[in-house]
C-alpha positions as CSV (number, residue, x, y, z in Angstrom):
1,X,0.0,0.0,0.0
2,X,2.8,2.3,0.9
3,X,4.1,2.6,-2.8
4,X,0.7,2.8,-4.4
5,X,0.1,6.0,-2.1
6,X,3.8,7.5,-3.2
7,X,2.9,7.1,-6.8
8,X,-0.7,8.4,-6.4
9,X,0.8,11.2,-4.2
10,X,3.7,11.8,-6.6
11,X,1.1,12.1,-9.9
12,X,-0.9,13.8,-8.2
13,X,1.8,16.8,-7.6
14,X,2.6,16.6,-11.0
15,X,-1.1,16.7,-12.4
16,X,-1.8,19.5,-10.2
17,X,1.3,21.3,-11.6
18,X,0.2,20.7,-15.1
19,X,-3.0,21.7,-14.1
20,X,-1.6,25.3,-13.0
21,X,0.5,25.4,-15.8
22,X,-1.6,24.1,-18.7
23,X,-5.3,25.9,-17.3
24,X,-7.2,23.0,-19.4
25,X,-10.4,21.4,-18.9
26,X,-8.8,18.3,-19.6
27,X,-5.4,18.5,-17.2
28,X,-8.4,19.6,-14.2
29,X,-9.6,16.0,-14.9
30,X,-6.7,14.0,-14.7
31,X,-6.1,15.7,-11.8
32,X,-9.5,15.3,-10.3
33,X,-8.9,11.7,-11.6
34,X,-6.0,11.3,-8.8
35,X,-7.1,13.1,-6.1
36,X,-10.5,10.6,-6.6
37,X,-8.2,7.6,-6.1
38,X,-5.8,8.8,-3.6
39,X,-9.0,9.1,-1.6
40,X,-10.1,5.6,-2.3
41,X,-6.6,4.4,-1.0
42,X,-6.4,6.2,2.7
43,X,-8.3,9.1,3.5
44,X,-5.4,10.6,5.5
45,X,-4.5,11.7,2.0
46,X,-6.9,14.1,2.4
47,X,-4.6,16.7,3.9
48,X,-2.6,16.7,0.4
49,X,-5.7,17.7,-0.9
50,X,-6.5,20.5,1.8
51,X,-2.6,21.4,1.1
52,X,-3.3,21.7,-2.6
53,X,-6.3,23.8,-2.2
54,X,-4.6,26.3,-0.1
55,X,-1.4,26.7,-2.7
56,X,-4.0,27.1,-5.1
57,X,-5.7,30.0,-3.4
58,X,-2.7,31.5,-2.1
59,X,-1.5,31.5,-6.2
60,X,-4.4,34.2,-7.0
61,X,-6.1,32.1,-9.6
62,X,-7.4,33.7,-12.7
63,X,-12.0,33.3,-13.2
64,X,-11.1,30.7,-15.6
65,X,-9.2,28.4,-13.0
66,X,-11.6,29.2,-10.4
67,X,-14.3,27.7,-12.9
68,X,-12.3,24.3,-13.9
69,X,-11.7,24.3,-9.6
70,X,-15.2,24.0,-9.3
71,X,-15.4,22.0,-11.8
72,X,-12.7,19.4,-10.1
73,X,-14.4,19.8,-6.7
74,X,-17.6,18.2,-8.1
75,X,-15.5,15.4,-9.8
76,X,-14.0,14.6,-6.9
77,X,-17.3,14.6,-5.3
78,X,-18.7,12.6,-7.8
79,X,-15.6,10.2,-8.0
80,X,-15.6,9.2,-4.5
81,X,-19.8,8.9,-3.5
82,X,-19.7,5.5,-4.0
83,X,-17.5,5.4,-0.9
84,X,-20.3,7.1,1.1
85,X,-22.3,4.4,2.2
86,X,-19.4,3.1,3.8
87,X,-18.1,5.7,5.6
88,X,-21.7,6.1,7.4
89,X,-21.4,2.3,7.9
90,X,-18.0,3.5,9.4
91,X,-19.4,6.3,11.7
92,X,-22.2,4.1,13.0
93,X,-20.3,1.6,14.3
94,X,-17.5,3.8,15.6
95,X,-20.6,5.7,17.7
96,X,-21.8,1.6,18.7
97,X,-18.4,1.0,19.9
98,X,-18.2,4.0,21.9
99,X,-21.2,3.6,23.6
100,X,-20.2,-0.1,24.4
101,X,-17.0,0.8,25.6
102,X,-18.4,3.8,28.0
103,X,-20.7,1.1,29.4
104,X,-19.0,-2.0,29.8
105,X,-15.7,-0.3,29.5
106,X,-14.3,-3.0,26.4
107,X,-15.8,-4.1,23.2
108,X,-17.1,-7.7,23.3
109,X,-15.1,-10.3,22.1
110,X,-15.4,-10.4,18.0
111,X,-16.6,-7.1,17.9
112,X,-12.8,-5.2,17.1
113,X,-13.5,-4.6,13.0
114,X,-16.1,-3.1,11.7
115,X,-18.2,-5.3,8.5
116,X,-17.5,-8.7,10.5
């Protein structure tokens, strides 16, 4: 997993590079494209993404990359809502375990994944 998220970390730099460099509809989806994945392989990589955003604010970006930005955000959006489901899946039994734990004061036995 470790070099799956250095290459999707890595092309995602340089698609978001091209991106700022190349202002086209089309380098704004490949870079859509791998922020959509690198989500789909940890969501810590969601900082990147927070990271990104900011450089791209702080760079004063012309009406037309604010558009294809927008345009990206729902992309992304749109890339990773099959993953939703899961993550209230996720949540649910997170809040389960919590409440088991404040009562009991351990999970029960079996109970230490979620989805089993």
């Amino acid at each position: 997993v470790g070099g799956l998220i250095m290459l999707l970390v890595t092309t995602s730099m340089w698609t978001f590079q091209r991106w700022q460099t190349r202002q086209t509809g089309r380098s704004s989806m490949w870079y859509a494209i791998t922020i959509g994945l690198m989500l789909y392989v940890h969501y810590f990589l969601f900082v990147l993404m927070i990271v990104q955003a900011l450089v791209f604010l702080l760079s004063r970006p012309t009406l037309k990359l604010i558009r294809q930005a927008l345009h990206v955000v729902l992309m992304i959006f749109l890339i990773w809502l099959p993953w939703l489901p899961w993550l209230a899946h996720l949540v649910q039994w997170a809040q389960r375990r919590l409440v088991l734990q404040s009562e009991v004061g351990s999970p029960p036995a079996g109970k230490q994944t979620p989805g089993q």
